[in-house]
C-alpha positions as a Markdown table, in Angstrom:
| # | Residue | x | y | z |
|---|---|---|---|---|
| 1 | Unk | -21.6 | 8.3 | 21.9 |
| 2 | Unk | -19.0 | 7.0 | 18.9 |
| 3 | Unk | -19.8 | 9.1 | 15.7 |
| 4 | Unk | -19.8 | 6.3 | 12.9 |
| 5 | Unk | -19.6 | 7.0 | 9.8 |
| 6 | Unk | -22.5 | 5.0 | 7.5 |
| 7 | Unk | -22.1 | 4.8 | 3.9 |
| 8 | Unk | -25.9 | 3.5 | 2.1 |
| 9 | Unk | -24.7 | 1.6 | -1.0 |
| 10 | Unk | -26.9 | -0.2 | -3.0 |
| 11 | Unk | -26.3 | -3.6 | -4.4 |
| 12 | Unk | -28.3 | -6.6 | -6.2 |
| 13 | Unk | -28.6 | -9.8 | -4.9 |
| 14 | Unk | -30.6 | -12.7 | -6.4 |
| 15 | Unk | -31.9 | -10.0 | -9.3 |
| 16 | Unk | -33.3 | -8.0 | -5.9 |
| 17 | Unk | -31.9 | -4.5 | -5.0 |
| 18 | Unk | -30.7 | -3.9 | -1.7 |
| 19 | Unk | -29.6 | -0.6 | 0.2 |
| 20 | Unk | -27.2 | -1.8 | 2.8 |
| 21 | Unk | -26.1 | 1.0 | 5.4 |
| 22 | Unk | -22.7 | -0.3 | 6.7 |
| 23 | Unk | -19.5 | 1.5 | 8.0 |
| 24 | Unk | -17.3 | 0.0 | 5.5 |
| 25 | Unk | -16.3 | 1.3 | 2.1 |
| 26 | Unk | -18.7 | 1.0 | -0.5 |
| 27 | Unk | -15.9 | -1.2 | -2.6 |
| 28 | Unk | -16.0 | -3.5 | 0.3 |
| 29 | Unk | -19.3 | -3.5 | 0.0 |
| 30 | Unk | -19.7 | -4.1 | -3.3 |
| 31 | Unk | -17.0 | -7.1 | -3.2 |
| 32 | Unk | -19.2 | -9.0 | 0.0 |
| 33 | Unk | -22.5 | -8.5 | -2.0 |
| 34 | Unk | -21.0 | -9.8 | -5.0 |
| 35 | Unk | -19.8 | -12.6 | -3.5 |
| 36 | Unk | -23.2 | -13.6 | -2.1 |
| 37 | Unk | -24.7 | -13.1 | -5.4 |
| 38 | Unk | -22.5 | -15.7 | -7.3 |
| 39 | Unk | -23.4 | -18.2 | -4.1 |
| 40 | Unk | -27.2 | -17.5 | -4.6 |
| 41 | Unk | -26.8 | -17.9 | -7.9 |
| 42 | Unk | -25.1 | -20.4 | -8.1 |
| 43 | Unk | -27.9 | -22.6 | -6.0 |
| 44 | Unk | -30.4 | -21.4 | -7.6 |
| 45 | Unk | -28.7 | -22.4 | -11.2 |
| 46 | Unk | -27.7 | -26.1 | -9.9 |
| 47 | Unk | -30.7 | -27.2 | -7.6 |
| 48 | Unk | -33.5 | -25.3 | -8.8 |
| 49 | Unk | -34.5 | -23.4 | -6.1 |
| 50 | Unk | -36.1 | -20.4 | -5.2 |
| 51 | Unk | -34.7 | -17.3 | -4.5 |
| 52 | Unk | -35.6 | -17.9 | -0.8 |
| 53 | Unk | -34.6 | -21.3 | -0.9 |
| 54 | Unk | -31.6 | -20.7 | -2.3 |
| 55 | Unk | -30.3 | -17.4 | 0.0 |
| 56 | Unk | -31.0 | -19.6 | 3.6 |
| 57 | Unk | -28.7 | -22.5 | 2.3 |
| 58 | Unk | -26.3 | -19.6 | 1.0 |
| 59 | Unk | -26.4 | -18.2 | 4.9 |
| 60 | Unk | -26.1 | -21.7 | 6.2 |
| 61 | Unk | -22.9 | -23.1 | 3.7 |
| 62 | Unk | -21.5 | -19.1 | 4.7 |
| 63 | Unk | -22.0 | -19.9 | 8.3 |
| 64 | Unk | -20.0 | -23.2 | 7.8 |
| 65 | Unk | -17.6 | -21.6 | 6.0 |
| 66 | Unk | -17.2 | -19.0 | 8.7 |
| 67 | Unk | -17.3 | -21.8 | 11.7 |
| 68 | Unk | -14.3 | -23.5 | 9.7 |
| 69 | Unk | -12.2 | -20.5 | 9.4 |
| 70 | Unk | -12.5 | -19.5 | 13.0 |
| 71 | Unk | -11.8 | -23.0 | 13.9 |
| 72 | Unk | -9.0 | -23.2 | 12.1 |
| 73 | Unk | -8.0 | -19.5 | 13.0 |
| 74 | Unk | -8.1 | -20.3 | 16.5 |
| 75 | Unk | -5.8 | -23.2 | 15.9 |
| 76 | Unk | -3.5 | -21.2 | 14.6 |
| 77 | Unk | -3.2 | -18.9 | 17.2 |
| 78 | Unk | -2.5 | -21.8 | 19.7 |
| 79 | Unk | 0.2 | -22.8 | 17.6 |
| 80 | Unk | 1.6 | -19.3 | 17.5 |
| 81 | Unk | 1.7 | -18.9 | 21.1 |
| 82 | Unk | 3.5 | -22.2 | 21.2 |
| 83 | Unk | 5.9 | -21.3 | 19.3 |
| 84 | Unk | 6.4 | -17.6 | 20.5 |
| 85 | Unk | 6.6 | -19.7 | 24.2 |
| 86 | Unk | 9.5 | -21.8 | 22.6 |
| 87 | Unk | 11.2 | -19.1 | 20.9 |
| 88 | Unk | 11.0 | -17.5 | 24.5 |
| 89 | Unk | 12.4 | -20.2 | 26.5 |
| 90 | Unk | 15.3 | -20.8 | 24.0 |
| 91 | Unk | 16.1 | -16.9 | 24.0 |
| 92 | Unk | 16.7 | -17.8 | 27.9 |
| 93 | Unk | 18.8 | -20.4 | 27.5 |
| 94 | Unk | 20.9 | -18.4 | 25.1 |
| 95 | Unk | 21.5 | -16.3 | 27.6 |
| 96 | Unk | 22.5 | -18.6 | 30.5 |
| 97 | Unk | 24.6 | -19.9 | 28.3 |
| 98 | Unk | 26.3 | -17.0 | 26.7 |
| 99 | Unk | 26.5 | -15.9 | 31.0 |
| 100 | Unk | 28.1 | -19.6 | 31.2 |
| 101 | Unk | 30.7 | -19.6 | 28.5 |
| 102 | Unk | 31.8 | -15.4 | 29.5 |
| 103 | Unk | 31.8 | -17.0 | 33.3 |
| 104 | Unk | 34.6 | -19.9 | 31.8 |
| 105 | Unk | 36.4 | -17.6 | 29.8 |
| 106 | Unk | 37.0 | -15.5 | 33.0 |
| 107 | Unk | 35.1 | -12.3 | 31.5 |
């Protein structure tokens, strides 16, 4: 069995104290918690709603934002392999040709 170190750190959310047990660093922590704060906040300050309310359309705009990043993530990474594919062929046919040119100059 992995021995995980969990660090309990408590943070406010929404004006509600939570204790969050997570292997992270409690800076880490701290920074994700804030960050959902300000979102919560924030829909509860422009539409009105309740805390409730407000923290599911929090998890559902994070979720977006998560889908949207890995999307685009993944995009990446075929573009990467692309060009590490192309950077790969043309190393091999800088090869054949220095093989080519030391070949014509009788080497």
């Amino acid at each position: 069995m992995e021995n995980h170190i969990e660090n309990r750190v408590v943070v406010t959310i929404g004006g509600r104290d939570y204790t969050i047990l997570a292997e992270e660093g409690e800076q880490y922590i701290h920074k994700v918690a804030k960050h959902v704060d300000e979102k919560v906040q924030q829909m509860i300050n422009e539409a009105h709603l309740s805390l409730t309310d407000a923290a599911v359309l929090t998890a559902m705009n994070l979720a977006d934002d998560y889908f949207k990043t890995e999307s685009i993530s993944e995009n990446l990474r075929g573009q990467l392999k692309e060009y590490l594919e192309e950077a790969s062929r043309t190393k091999m046919e800088l090869s054949e040709t220095k093989r080519a040119l030391s070949k014509l100059q009788g080497k």
